[in-house]
C-alpha positions as CSV (number, residue, x, y, z in Angstrom):
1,X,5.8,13.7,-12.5
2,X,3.0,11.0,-11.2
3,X,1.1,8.4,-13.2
4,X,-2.6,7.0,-11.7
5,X,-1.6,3.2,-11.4
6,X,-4.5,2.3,-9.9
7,X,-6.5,2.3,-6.5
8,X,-6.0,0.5,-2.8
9,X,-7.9,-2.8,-3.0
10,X,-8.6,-2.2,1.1
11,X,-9.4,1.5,1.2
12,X,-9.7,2.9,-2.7
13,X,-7.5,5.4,-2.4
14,X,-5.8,6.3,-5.7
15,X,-2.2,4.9,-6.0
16,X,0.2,6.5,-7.9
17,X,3.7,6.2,-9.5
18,X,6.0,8.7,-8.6
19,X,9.1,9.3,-10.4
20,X,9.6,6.2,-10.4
21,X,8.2,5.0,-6.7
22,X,4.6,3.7,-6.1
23,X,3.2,5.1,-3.4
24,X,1.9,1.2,-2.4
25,X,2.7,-1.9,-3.0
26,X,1.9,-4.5,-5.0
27,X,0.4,-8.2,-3.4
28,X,1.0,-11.7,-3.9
29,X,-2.6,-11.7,-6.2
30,X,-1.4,-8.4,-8.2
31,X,-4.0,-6.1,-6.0
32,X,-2.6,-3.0,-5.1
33,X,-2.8,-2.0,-1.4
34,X,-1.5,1.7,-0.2
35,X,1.1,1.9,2.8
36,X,-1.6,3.1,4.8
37,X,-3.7,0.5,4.7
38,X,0.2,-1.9,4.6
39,X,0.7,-0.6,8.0
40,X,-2.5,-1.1,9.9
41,X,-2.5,-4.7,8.7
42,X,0.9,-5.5,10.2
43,X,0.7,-7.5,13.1
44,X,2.1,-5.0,15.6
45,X,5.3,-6.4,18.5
46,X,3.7,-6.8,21.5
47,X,6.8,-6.9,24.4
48,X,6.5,-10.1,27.3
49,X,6.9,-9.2,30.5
């Protein structure tokens, strides 16, 4: 079963509740924002040489 919870405040893509699991997360300010959009906003490790 999945519920609508709401939409990605970056991309508006529909987020839903999934037995139980959102398929985002949930920000500091209550927005929702979809793992997608979670992932491209992550600083990503750059290794020194």
């Amino acid at each position: 079963m999945h519920e609508l919870v709401g939409t990605c405040a970056k991309c508006s893509k529909p987020i839903y509740c999934r037995e139980g699991f959102l398929d985002g997360v949930v920000l500091e300010d209550k927005s929702l924002v979809c793992f997608e959009c979670l992932e491209l906003s992550k600083p990503r490790w750059e290794p020194s040489e």
